[in-house]
C-alpha positions as CSV (number, residue, x, y, z in Angstrom):
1,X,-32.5,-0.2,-36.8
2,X,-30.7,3.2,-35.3
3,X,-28.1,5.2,-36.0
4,X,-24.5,3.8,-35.9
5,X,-23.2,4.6,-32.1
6,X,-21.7,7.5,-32.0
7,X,-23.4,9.3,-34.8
8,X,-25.7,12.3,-34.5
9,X,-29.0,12.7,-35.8
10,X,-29.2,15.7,-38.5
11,X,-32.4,17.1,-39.0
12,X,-33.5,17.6,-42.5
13,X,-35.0,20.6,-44.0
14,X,-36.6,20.5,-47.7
15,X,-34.9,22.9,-49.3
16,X,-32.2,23.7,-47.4
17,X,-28.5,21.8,-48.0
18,X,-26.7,21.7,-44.5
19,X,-22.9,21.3,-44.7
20,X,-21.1,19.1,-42.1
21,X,-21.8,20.1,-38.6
22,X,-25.2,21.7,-39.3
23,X,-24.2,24.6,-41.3
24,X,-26.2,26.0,-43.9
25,X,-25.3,26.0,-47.3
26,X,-25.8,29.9,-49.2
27,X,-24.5,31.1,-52.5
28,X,-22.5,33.4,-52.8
29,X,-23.1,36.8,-53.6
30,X,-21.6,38.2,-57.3
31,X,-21.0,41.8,-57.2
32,X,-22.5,43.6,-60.5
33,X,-19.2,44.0,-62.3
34,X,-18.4,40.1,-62.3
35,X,-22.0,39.9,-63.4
36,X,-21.8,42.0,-66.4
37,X,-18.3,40.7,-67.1
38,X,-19.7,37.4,-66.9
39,X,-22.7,38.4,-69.5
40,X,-20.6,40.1,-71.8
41,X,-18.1,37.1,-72.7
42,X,-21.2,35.1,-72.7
43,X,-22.4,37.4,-75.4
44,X,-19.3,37.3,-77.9
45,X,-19.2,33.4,-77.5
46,X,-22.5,34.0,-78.8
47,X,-22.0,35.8,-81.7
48,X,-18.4,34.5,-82.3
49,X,-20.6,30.8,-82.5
50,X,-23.0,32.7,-84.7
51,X,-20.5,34.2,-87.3
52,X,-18.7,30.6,-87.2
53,X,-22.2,28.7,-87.9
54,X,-22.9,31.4,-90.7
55,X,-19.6,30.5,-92.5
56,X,-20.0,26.7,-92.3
57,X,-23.9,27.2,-93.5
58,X,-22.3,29.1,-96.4
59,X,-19.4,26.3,-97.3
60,X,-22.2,24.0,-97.7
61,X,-20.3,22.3,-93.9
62,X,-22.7,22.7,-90.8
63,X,-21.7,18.7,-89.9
64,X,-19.5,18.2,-86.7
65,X,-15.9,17.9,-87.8
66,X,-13.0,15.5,-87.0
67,X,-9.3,15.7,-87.2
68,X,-9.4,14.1,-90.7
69,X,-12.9,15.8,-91.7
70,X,-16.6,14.7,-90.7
71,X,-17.6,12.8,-88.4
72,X,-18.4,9.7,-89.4
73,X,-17.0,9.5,-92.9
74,X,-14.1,8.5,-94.4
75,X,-10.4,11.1,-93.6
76,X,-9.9,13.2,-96.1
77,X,-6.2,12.3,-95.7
78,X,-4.0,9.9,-94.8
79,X,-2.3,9.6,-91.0
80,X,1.1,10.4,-92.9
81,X,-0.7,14.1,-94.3
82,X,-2.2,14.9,-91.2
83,X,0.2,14.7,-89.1
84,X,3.8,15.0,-90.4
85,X,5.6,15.7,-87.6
86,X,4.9,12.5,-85.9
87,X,5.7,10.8,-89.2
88,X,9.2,12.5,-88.9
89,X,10.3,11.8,-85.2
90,X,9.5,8.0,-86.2
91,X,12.0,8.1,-89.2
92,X,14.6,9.6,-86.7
93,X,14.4,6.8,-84.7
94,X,15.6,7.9,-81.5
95,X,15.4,7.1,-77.8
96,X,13.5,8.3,-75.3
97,X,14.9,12.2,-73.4
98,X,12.5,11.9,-70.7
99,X,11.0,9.2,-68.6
100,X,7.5,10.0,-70.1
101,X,8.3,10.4,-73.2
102,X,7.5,8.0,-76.1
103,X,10.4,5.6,-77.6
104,X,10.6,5.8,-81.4
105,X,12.8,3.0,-83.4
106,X,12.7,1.3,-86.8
107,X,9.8,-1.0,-87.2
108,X,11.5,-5.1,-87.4
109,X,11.9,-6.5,-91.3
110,X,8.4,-8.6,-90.1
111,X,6.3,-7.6,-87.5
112,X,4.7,-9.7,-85.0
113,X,2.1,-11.8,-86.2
114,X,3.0,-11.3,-90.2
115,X,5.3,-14.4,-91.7
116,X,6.2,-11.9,-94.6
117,X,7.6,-8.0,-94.5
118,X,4.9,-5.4,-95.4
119,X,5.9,-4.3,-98.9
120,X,3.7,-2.1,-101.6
121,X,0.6,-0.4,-100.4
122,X,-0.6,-1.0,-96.5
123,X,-4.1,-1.4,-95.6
124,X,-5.1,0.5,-93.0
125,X,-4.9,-2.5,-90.7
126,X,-1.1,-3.2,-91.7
127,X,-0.3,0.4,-91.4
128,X,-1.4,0.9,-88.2
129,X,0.7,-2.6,-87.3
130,X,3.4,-0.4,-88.4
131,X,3.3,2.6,-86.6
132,X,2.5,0.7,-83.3
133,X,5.5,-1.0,-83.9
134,X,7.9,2.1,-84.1
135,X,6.7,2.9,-80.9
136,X,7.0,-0.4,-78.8
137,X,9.1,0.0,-76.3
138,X,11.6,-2.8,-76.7
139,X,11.5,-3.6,-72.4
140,X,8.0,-4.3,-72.5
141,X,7.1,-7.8,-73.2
């Protein structure tokens, strides 16, 4: 088996990366002021991650933390706490102002799937059943 007709044959050199047509590929040079410029931000991400790890050591934290605490355990608070404005733009019940933009209505009396209304306290199950229905859009089937 040969090359495809038409095709040249590149020769390669171990250690060397050769762009299309046979040029070689160099780095490029960083002048010494992008270089110390470069060092110096890495150095205050440093100590800014150090000062942050040191405060987290002190609260007792030092675990990788979520939107609704750590990772891996149970929120701290409910959807509703975390994020109230969401939870307001779904009681205004509006339509959409852009073409991207998410539709927001009243969830029906009984959802899809339920043969009763949701009533009293949701399980986390129902209440996300909810909120999914607020933002159906109605011309999706």
């Amino acid at each position: 088996m040969g090359l495809p007709q038409g095709s040249k044959a590149v020769k390669v050199v171990p250690g060397k990366l050769l762009l299309k047509g046979g040029v070689p590929l160099v780095q490029k040079e960083e002048s010494a002021a992008k270089r110390e410029k470069r060092l110096r931000r890495a150095a205050v991400a440093a100590a800014a991650a150090e000062a942050e790890e040191a405060a987290g050591g002190a609260a007792g934290g030092g675990a990788a933390t979520g939107i609704g605490g750590a990772v891996g355990k149970a929120p701290s608070q409910t959807y509703e706490q975390l994020f109230p404005a969401e939870v307001a733009r779904a009681t205004e019940g509006k339509g959409r102002t852009a073409a991207w933009g998410t539709n927001y209505r009243a969830a029906p009396e009984i959802l899809h799937g339920y043969s009763a209304p949701l009533t009293g306290k949701l399980t986390v199950e129902q209440a996300l059943d909810k909120r999914a229905a607020q933002k159906a859009d109605k011309y999706c089937r």
